[in-house]
N, C-alpha and C positions, 0 to 999 in steps of 0.2 A: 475309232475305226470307222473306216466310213463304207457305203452301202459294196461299192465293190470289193474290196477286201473282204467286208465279212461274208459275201459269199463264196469267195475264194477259198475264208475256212471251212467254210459248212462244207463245198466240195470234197474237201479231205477228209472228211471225219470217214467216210467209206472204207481207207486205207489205213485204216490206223488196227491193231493188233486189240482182240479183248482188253488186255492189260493197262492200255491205253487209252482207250474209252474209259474203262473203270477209272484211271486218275483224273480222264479229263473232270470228266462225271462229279470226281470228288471234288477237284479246286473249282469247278461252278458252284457246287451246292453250298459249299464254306465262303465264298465269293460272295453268294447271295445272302448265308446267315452273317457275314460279321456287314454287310448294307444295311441290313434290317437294324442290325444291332447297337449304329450307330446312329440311324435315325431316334431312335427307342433310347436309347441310354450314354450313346458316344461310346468313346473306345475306354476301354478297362486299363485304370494306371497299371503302368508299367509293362504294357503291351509295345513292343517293337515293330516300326515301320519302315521297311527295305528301304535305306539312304539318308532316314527321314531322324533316326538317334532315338535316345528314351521319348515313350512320351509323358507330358510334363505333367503333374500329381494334379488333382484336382483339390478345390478348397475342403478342408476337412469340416466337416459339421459337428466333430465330437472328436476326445481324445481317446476313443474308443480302437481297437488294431482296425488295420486296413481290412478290407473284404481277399479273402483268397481268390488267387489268379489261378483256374484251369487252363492245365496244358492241353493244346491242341493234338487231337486223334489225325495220326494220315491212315488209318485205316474205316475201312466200311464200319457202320455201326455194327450189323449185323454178326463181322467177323470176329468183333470186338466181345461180344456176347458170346460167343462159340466157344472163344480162347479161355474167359473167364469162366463158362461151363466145365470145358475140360481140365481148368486148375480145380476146381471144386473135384470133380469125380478122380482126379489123382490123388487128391488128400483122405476125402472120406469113403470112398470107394460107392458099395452101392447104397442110395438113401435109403433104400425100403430093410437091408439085412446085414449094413456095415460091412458086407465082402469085398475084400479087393478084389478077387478075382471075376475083371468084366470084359469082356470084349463087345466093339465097334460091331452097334446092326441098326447101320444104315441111316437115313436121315430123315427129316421132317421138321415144318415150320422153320428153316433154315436154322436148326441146329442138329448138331449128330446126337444118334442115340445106341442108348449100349444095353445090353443084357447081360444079366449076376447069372453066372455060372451055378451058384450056390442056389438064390430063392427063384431066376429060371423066370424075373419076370424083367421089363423091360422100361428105361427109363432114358431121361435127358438133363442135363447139366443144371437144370432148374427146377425138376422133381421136389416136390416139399419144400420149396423158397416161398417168401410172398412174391414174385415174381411170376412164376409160375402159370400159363395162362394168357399172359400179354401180349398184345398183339405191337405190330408195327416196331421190333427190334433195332431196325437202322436209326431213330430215333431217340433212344436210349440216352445216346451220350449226349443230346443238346437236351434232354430232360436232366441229363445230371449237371450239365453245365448252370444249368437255371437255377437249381436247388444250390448250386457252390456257389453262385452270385447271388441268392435271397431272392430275388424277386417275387412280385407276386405272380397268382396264379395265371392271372391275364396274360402278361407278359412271357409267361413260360407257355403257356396254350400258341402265343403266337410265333414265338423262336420253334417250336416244336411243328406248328403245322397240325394241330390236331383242336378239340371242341376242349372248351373251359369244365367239364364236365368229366373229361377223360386226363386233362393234368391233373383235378386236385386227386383223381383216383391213384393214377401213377403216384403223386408228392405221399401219399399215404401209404403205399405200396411198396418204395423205394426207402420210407422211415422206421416198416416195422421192424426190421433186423436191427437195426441201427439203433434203436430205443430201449432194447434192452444187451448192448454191445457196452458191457463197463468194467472197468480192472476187476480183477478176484480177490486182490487185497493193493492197497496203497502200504508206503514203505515209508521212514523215517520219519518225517516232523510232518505234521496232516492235520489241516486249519479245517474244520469246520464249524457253518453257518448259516440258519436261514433267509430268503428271503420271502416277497409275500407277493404275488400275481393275483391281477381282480380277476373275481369268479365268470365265465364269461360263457354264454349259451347260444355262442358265434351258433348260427346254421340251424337252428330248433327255430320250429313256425309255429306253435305252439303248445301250449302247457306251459309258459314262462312262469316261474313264482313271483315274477315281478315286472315292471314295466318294464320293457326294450329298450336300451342303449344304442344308440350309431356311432360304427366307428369305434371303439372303443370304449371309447366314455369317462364315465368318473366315478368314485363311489360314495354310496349316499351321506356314509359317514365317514370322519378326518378318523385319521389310525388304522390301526389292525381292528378287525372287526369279522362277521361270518363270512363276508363278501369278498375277503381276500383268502387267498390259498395258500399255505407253507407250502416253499417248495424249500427241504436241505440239500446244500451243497458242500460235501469233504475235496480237498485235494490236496496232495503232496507237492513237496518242493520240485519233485520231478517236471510237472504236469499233469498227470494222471490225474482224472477228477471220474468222480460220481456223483451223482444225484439222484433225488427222490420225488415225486409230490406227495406231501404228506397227509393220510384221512384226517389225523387232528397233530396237533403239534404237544406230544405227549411223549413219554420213553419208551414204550411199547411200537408205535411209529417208529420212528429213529432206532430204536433197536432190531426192526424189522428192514431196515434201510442200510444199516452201518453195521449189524452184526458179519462178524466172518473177516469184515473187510477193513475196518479200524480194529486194532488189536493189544494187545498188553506191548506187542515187541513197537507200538509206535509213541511217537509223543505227542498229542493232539492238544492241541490250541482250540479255546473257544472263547465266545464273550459271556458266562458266565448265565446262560439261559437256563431256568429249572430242569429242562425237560431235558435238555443235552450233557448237561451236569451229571443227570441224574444215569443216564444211560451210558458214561466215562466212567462212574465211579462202581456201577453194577456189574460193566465188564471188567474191572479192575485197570483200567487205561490211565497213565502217569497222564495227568491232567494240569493244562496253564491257562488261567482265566484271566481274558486280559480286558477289563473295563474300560480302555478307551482303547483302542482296535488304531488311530491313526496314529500311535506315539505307543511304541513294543518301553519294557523298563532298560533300563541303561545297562543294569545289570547282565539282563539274558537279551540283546538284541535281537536274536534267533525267532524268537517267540513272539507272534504278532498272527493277525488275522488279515491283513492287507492285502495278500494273495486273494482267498476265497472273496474279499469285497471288492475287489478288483474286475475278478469273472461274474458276481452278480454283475457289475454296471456292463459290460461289455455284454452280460447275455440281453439285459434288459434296454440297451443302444439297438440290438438287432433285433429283437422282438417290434420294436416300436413300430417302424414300416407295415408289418402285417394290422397296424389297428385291430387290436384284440385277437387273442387264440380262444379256441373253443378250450374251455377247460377238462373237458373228455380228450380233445387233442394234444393236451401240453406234455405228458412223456412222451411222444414222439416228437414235439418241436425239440425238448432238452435234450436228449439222441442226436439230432440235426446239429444243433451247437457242439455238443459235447464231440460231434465226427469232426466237425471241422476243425476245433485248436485240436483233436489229438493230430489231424492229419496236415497242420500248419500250413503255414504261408501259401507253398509251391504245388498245388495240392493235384494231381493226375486223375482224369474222368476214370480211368480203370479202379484206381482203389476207390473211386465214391461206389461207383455200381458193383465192385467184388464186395464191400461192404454191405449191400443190398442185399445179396442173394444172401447174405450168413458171416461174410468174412472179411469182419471191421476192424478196424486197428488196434483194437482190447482183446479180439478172438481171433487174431493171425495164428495157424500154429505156427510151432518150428517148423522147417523145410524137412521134406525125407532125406 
């Protein structure tokens, strides 16, 4: 567009309806995040360009699943938060006395807030969430978008427009719902198995028990050792998985993990580890120990652990990028993974952030 044209447009913007501006407003602002976005990382496979047909896969670096593609919001962030507030106060009514009975008084911080008839006190759609508090709302949804593409913190501070300091609070903020969001029980044949993440003191300036690693790093000794961490992981043939990080990898652990949720009514598969054995055989769990995990017996094909080792490599391919998690922070990275394969491929910024505030794809209720 050349200089007279665009003043041409700028003249009309005067004449354009609220409603209007408000669109204009949003195809700039999305205009400008997916420029940035392609400076920064290119376009996200299988993102579509008006005339332009699929675009074309990039090379894979691992046989690991693709990264989930967020759909695009045509709505304000702000509004988007509002909406997903007033799903929450339809279901649970009022946070502070479970009433439903609430009516609308009035608004603030650009969301509405309502008053319990019952305890007579007043609240908003984000009362008692880790949310709660947050400022800058219209931002929300390219802070979820960042979080469903992995990126690091940099990266998401700069798609969002805000300080490195204030994403990793958000990425914290955004994981605690999400980190303890896990099925109540898995259902028929249930593989579980450990694996082992190095112990890692990402963000501490001092008090190390040991000298500083960068980056990552490596650990001191070959094998399992104190320096690596159990994390178990169960999941059914469904999908549904759970996990744990474990204080010691022992049946007391694991039964504090698996109890309630692996049951007599399932059939669990493992590799024959004392600890996990031991905690099948105490719950009375029909138990299939299978010594080599890549080759099930010919007999029961059914029974294999290839699933559960499957989700360790795919979680430990996505981990990698971040170069070391703080090990204080790893249930809420495993919350992070464990949201995205429940919430697959096609994955919508509304359900990352309803999952946020409380209401993840393992804690959905039934509808009224």
């Amino acid at each position: 567009m050349d200089v007279s044209e665009f003043d041409g447009w700028l003249g009309k913007i005067a004449v354009l309806t609220p409603v209007q501006r408000r669109q204009a407003w949003q195809t700039l602002a999305l205009s400008e995040a997916t420029d940035c976005d392609a400076i920064e990382t290119s376009l996200p496979w299988g993102v579509e360009i008006a005339g332009s047909g699929p675009a074309t896969k990039p090379d894979q670096q691992s046989s690991s699943m693709p990264s989930p593609v967020a759909q695009p919001l045509n709505r304000l962030g702000s509004d988007v938060v509002a909406e997903l507030g007033q799903r929450r106060v339809d279901r649970i009514g009022c946070p502070h006395c479970d009433s439903r009975d609430v009516v609308h008084w009035g608004k603030a911080s650009a969301l509405p807030r309502y008053r319990c008839k019952g305890c007579q006190r007043t609240f908003n759609g984000l009362t008692k969430t880790p949310l709660a508090g947050l400022r800058m709302k219209d931002k929300w949804p390219a802070q979820a978008a960042a979080m469903i593409d992995g990126v690091s913190l940099a990266k998401a501070a700069k798609r969002c427009g805000v300080d490195y300091t204030t994403a990793f609070r958000w990425r914290h903020r955004f994981l605690a719902s999400l980190a303890g969001d896990k099925p109540g029980a898995l259902s028929g044949i249930v593989e579980g198995d450990e694996t082992f993440i190095l112990e890692s003191f990402k963000g501490k300036r001092s008090g190390l028990p040991r000298k500083a690693r960068k980056r990552g790093g490596k650990s001191a000794k070959r094998g399992i050792s104190a320096e690596q961490i159990p994390v178990l992981v169960a999941r059914d043939r469904q999908g549904a998985t759970t996990d744990a990080v474990l204080p010691k990898l022992n049946r007391v652990s694991i039964t504090a993990a698996l109890g309630g949720i692996v049951t007599s009514a399932n059939e669990f598969c493992c590799d024959g580890g004392t600890a996990i054995v031991a905690f099948a055989r105490r719950a009375g769990i029909p138990t299939h120990i299978l010594p080599m995990p890549g080759k099930p017996n010919p007999q029961a094909p059914d029974f294999h652990i290839n699933n559960v080792n499957a989700y360790h490599s795919r979680l430990k391919e996505w981990l990698r990028p971040f170069h070391g998690v703080a090990t204080k922070n790893l249930p809420n990275y495993l919350g992070w993974r464990r949201t995205l394969e429940a919430l697959g491929q096609k994955v919508i910024l509304e359900d990352f952030i309803f999952g946020a505030i409380g209401f993840g794809p393992y804690q959905q209720p039934a509808p009224l």
